[in-house]
C-alpha positions as CSV (number, residue, x, y, z in Angstrom):
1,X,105.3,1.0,119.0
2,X,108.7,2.2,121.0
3,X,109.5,6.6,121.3
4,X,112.3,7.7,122.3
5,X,113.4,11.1,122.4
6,X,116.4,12.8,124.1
7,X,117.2,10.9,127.0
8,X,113.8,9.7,127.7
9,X,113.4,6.1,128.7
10,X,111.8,3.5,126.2
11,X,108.3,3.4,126.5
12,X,105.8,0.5,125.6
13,X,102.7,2.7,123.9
14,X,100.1,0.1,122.8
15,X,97.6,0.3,120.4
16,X,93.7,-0.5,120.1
17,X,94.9,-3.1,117.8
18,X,97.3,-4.8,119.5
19,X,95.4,-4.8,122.5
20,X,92.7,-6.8,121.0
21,X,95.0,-9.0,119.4
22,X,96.8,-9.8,122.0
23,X,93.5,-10.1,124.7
24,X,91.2,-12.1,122.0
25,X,88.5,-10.5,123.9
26,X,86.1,-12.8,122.0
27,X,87.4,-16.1,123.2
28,X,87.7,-14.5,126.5
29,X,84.1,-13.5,127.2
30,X,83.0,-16.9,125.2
31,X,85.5,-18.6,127.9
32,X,83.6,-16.9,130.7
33,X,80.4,-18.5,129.7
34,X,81.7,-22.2,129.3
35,X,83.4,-21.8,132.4
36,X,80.4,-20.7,134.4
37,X,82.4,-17.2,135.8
38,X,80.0,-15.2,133.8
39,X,76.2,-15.8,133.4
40,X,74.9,-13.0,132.3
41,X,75.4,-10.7,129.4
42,X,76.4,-7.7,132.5
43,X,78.9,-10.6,134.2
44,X,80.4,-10.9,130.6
45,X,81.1,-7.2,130.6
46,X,82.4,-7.3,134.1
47,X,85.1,-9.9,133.2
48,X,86.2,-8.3,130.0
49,X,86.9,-4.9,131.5
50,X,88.8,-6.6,133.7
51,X,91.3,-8.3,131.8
52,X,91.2,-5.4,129.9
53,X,92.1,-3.1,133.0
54,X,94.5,-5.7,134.1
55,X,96.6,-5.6,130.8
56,X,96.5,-1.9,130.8
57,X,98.0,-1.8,134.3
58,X,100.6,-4.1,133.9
59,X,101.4,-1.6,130.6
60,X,101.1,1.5,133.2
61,X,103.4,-0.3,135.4
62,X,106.1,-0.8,133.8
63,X,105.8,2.9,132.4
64,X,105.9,4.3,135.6
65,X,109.1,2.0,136.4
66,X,110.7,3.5,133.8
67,X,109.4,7.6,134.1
68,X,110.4,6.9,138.1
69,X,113.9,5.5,137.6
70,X,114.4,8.8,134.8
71,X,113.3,11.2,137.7
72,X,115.3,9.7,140.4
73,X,118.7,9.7,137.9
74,X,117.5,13.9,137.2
75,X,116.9,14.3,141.1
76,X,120.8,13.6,142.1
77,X,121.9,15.1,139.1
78,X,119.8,18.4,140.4
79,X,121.4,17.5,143.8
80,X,124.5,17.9,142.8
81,X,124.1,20.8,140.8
82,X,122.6,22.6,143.3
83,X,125.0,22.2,145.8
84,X,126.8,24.7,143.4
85,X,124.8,27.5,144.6
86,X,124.7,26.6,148.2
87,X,127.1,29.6,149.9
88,X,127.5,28.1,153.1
89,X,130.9,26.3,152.7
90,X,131.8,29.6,150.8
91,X,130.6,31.6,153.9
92,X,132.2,29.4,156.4
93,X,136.1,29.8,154.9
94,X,135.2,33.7,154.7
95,X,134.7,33.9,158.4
96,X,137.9,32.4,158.9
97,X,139.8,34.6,156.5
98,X,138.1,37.6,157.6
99,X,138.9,36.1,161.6
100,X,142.4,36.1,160.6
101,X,142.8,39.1,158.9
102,X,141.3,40.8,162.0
103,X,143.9,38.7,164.4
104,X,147.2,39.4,162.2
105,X,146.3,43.2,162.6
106,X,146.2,43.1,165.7
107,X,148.9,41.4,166.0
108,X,151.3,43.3,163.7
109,X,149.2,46.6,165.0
110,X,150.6,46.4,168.7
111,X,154.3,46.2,167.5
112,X,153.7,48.9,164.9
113,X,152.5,51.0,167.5
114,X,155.3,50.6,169.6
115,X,157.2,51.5,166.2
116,X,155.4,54.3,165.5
117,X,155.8,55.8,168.8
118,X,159.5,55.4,168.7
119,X,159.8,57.2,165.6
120,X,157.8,60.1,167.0
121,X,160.6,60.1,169.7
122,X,163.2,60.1,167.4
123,X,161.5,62.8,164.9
124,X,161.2,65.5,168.2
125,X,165.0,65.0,168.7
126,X,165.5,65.6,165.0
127,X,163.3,68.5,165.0
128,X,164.8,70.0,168.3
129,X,168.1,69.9,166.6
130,X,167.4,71.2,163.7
131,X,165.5,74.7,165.3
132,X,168.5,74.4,168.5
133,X,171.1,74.7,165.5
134,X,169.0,76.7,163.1
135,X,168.6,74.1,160.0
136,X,166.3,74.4,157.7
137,X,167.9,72.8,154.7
138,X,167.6,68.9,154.8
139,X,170.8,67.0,155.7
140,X,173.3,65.9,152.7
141,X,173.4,62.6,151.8
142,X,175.2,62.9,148.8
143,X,178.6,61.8,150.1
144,X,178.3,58.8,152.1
145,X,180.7,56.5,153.7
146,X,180.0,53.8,150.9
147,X,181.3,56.5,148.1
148,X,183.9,57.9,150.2
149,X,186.0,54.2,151.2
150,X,187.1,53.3,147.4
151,X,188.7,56.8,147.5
152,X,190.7,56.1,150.2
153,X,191.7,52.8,149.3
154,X,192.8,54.3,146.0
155,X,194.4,56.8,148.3
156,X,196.2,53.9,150.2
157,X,197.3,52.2,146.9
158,X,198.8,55.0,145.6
159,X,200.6,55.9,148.4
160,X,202.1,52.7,149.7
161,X,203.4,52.0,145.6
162,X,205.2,55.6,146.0
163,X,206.7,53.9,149.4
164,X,207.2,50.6,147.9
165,X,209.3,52.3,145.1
166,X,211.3,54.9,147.8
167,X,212.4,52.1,150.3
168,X,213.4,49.9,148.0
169,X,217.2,51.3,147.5
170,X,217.8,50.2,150.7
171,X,216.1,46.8,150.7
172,X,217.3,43.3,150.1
173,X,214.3,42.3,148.8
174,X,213.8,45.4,146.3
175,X,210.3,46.8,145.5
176,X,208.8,43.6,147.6
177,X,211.0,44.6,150.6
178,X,209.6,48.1,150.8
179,X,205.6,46.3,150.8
180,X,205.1,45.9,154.5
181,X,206.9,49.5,155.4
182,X,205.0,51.1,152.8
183,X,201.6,49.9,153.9
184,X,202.1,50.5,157.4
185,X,203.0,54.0,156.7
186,X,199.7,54.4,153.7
187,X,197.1,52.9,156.9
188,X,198.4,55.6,159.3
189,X,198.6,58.4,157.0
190,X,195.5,58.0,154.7
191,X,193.4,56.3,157.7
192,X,194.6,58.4,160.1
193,X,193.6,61.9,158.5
194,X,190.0,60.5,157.5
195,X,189.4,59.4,160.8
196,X,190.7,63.2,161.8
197,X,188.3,64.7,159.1
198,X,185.3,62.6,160.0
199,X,185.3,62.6,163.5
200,X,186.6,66.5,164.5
201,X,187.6,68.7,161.4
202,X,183.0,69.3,160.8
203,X,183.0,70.7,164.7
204,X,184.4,73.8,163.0
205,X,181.3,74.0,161.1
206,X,179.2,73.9,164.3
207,X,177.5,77.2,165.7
208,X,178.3,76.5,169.2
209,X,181.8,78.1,170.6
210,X,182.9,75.8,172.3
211,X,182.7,72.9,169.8
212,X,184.1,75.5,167.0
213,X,187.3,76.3,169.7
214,X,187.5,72.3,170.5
215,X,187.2,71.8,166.5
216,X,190.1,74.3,166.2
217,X,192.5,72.4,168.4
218,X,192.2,69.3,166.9
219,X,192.9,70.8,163.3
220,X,196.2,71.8,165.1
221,X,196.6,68.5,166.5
222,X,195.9,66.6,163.0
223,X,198.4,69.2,161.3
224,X,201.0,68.3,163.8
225,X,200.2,64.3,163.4
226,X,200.4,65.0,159.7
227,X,203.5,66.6,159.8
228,X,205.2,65.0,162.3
229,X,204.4,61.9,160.7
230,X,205.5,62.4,157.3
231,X,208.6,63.8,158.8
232,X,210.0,61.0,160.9
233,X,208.9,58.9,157.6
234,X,211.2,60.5,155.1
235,X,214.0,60.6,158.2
236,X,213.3,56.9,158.7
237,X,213.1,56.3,154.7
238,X,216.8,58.3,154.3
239,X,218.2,55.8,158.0
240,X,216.9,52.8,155.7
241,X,218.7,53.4,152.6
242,X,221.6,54.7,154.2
243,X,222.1,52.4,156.5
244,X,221.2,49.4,154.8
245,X,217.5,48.2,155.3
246,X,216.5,45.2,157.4
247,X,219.6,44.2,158.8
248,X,220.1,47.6,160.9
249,X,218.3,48.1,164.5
250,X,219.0,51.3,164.7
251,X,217.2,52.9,162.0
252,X,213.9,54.5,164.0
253,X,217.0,56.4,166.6
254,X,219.4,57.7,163.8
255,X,216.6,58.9,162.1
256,X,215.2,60.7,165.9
257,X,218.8,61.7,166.3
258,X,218.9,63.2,162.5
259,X,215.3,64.9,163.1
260,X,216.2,66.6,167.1
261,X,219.6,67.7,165.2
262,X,217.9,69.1,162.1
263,X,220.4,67.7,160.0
264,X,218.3,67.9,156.9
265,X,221.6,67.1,154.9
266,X,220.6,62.9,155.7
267,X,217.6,63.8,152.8
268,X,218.1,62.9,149.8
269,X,214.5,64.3,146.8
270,X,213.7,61.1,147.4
271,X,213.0,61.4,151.4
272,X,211.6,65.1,150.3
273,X,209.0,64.0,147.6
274,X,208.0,60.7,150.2
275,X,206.9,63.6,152.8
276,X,205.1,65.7,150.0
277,X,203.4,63.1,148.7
278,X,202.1,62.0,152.0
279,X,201.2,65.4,153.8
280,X,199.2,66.0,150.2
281,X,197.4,62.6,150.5
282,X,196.8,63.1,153.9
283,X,195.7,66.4,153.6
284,X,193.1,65.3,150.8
285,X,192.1,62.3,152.9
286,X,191.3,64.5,156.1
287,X,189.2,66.9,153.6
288,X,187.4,64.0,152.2
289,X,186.5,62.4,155.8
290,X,185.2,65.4,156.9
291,X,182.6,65.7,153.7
292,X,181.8,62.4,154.6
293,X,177.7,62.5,155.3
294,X,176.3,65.9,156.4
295,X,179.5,68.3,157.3
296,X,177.2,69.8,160.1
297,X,178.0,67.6,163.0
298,X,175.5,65.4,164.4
299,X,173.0,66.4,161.8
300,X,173.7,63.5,159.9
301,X,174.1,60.9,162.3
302,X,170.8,62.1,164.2
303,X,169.1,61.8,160.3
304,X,169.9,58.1,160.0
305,X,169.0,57.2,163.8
306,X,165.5,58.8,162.6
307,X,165.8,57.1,159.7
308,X,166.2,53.8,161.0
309,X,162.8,53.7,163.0
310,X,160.5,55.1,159.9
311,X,162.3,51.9,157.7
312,X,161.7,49.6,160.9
313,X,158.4,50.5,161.1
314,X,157.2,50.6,156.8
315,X,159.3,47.3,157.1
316,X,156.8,45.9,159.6
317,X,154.0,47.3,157.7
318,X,155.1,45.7,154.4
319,X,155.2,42.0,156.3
320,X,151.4,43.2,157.2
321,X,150.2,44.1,154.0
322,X,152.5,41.4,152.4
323,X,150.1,38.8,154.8
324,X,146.6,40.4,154.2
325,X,147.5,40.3,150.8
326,X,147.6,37.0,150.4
327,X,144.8,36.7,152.6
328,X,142.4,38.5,150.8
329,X,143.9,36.5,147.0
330,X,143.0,33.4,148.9
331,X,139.6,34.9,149.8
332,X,138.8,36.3,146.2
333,X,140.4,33.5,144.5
334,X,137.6,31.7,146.6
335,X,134.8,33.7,145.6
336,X,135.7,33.5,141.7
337,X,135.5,29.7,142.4
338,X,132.4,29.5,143.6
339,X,131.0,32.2,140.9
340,X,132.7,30.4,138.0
341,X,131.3,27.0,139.6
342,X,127.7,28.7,139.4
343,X,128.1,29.8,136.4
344,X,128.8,26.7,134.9
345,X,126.5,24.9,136.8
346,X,123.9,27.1,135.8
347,X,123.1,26.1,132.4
348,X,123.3,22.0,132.9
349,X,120.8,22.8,135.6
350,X,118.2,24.6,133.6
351,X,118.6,22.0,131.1
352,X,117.7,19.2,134.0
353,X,114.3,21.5,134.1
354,X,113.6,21.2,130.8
355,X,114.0,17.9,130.6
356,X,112.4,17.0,133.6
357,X,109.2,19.4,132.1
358,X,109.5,17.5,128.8
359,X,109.4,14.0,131.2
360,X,106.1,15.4,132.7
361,X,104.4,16.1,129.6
362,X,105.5,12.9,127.8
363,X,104.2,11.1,131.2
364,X,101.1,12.5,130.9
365,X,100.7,12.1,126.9
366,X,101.2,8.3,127.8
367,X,98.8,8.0,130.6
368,X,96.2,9.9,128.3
369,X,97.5,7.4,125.0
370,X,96.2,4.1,127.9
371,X,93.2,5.7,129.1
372,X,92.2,6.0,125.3
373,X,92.9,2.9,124.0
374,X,91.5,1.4,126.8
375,X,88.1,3.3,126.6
376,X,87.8,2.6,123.0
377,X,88.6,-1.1,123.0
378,X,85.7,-1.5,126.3
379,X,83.4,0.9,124.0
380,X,84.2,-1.4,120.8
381,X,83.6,-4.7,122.5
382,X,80.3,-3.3,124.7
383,X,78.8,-1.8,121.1
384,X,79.2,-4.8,119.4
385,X,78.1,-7.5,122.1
386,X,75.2,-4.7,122.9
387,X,76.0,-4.5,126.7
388,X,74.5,-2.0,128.4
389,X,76.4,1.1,129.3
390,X,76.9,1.3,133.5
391,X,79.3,3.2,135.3
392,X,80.9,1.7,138.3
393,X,84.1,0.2,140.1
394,X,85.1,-3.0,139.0
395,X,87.3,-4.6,142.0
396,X,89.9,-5.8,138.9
397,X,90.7,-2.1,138.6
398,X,93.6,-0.5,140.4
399,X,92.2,3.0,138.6
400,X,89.1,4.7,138.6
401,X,87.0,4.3,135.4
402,X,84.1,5.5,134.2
403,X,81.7,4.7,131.6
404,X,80.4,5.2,129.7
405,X,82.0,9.0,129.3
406,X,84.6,8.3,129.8
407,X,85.0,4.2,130.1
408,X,88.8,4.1,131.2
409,X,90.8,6.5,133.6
410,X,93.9,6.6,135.6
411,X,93.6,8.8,139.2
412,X,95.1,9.0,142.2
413,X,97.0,7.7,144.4
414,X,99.4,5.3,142.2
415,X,100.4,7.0,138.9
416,X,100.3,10.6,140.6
417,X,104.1,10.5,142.7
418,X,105.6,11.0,139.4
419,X,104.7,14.2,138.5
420,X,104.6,15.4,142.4
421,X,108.3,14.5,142.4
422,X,108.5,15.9,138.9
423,X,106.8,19.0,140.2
424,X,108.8,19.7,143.3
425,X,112.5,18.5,141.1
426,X,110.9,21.3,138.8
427,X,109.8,24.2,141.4
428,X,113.7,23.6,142.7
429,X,115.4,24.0,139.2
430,X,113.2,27.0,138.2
431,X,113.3,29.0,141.4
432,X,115.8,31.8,140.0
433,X,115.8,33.7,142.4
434,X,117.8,30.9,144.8
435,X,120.0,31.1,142.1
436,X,120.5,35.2,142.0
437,X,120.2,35.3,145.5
438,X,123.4,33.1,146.1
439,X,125.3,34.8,143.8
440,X,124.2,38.2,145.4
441,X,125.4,36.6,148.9
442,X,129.2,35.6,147.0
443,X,128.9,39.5,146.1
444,X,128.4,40.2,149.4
445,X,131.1,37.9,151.1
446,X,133.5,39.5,148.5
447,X,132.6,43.5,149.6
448,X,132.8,42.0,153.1
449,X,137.0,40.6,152.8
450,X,137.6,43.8,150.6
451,X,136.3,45.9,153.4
452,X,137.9,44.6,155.7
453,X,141.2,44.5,154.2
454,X,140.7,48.2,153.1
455,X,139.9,49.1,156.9
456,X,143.0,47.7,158.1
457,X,145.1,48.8,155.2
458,X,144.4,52.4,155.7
459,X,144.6,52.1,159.3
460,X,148.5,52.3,159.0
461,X,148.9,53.8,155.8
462,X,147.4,56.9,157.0
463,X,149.7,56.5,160.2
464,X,152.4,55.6,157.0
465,X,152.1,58.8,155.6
466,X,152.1,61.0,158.5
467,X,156.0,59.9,159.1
């Protein structure tokens, strides 16, 4: 008779039967006699119980071949599911990680402290101008240079087409011969008054004296450049036409001469709405440059330059946290892996246990199924030859037996390094608290990369929100 069950080995389970079948304990013991080996009816006995114990053994044997090899496949199996709940790998990248994190703050911490203490610098200079000028309002960034250029470039276009259109009369080349005049003339006028408005025309804004009296001069020098300029223009533009265009080298002195002898009989509209047109533009450009940033001067300049160092130094700060980002992913991405690993691991390795459980018990129903059939085919033969019942050690037995109680046993040492293995494969699988333990130590590591992180985060966005 062969069992199998689950993934337990095939197992040879004899009966009574078959054992005397196969034994022919008759013959045997009648054998005994011819041969001289046993002479009395107790020597008969003697020999019996040992082939008998022999055949069991062989039988017990080969079982504990097969129950060993099962437990030995089960132990690396538990092996390597256990190493799924062994932290120290797991605790070992942490360090590192956490190591690092530590380094790049420090790192990163002694530039942004340097940052951080220019920007301080920079904020008491914007504060000491602001209560030295009395401003409480925050500066106006509404009109910045990057608004204000396609204005003047429309400015410059519309101007040097007006040009292109008045010098062309006198030009060979017609409207295309009036291009490089009329664009020299649109850069000076329109660039020229910004650069006015930008740069002097806000001083008048100023609550200082002196810079409101210096502001004042230069608005009368920019209306004299403006004028003068637009001037000497629609002189030059009547010379040009006049005179003939690009073949005259006179044209810049007849029109000096014309302008120093007021002779405005030389200008045509023409000349008169080229000057209009340009002192308008000009005088529009000159407005526009002087809204362009804050029109208190300096405020907006001393703005940006504190500006600058709070964008340098959340700049720095975003590289940081950009870093101990990906740090702590890494980290947590490692910690999931080892959880999910656990997890999974968890179930195959109970199963192992029950197995190895059911192993145990079937190893022990199959020790208990020899020491039967053994006991009743000795009791069986004894009873019916009438030998007397003895109990005793026969030297053909690798086991203890006893009769007549119990006529066949197995007992230590041989058949017991199954089940000690078993047990100790066992006591592994079933300790659960290794297993919670090691997932209360990923917890752990997990609190301990988030903590960190967190310490170093707030470190500099509390400095962050102070700018």
């Amino acid at each position: 008779m062969r069992r199998r069950d689950s993934n337990l080995p095939f197992m040879p389970i004899p009966s009574v039967k078959k054992v005397k079948s196969e034994l022919k304990l008759g013959k045997l013991a009648k054998s005994a006699v011819r041969s001289g080996e046993a002479t009395t009816r107790a020597q008969v006995g003697e020999v019996i119980e040992g082939k008998v114990s022999n055949h069991l053994n062989a039988v017990h044997e080969k079982g504990v071949g097969k129950f060993g090899g099962r437990i030995k496949h089960l132990k690396g199996m538990v092996a390597r599911y256990a190493g799924a709940f062994d932290t120290e790998p797991l605790e070992t990248s942490l360090e590192g990680t956490i190591q690092e994190i530590e380094q790049e703050t420090q790192r990163h911490g002694a530039t942004l402290e340097r940052l951080r203490n220019d920007f301080d610098e920079a904020d008491r200079h914007y504060q000491e101008f602001r209560e030295k000028n009395g401003l409480s309002r925050p500066p106006d960034l509404s009109a910045g240079l990057a608004g204000a250029l396609p204005i003047f470039i429309i400015m410059m276009v519309v101007e040097a087409g007006a040009n292109m259109f008045f010098f062309s009369p006198g030009s060979d080349f017609g409207l295309l011969g009036g291009f490089f005049y009329s664009l020299v003339i649109s850069v000076l006028n329109i660039g020229g008054a910004a650069l006015f408005g930008y740069a002097f025309f806000r001083w008048l804004n100023s609550r200082s004296w002196i810079r409101k009296f210096f502001g004042a001069i230069m608005a009368l020098v920019f209306v004299g450049f403006l004028l003068t300029l637009n001037v000497v223009v629609g002189f030059y533009r009547s010379a040009f036409v006049a005179l003939g265009g690009e073949g005259n080298t006179n044209l810049l002195q007849t029109a000096l001469d014309h302008i120093t002898s007021l002779n405005l009989s030389t200008l045509d509209e023409f000349s008169f709405a080229m000057m209009l047109i340009g002192i308008t533009l000009g005088a529009l450009a000159c407005a526009k440059g002087a809204r362009v940033g804050d029109a208190y001067p300096g405020y907006h300049r001393i703005y940006k330059f504190r500006e600058n160092y709070r964008r340098r130094f959340e700049d720095e700060a975003d590289v940081l946290a950009e870093h101990l980002g990906s740090l702590r992913d890494k980290a947590l991405g490692d910690i999931e892996a080892f959880q999910e690993q656990a997890r999974n691991s968890i179930a195959p390795y109970r199963e192992i246990g029950k197995e190895i459980s059911d192993l145990m018990a079937r190893f022990d129903a199959f020790e208990a199924h020899l020491e039967n059939v053994g006991n009743e085919v000795l009791g069986s033969f004894h009873e019916g030859k009438g030998l007397p019942a003895t109990t005793g050690k026969s030297s053909h037995f690798k086991h203890k037996w006893v009769l007549p109680g119990k006529l066949f046993a197995f007992g230590e040492p041989n058949s017991r390094f199954i089940k000690l293995a078993g047990d100790s494969v066992l006591g592994e699988i079933m300790n659960e608290g290794r297993i919670q333990a090691s997932m209360d130590k990923a917890r752990a590591l997990r609190n301990r990369v988030l903590d960190a992180i967190n310490r170093m985060e707030h470190l500099f966005v509390a400095q962050e929100r102070t700018l």
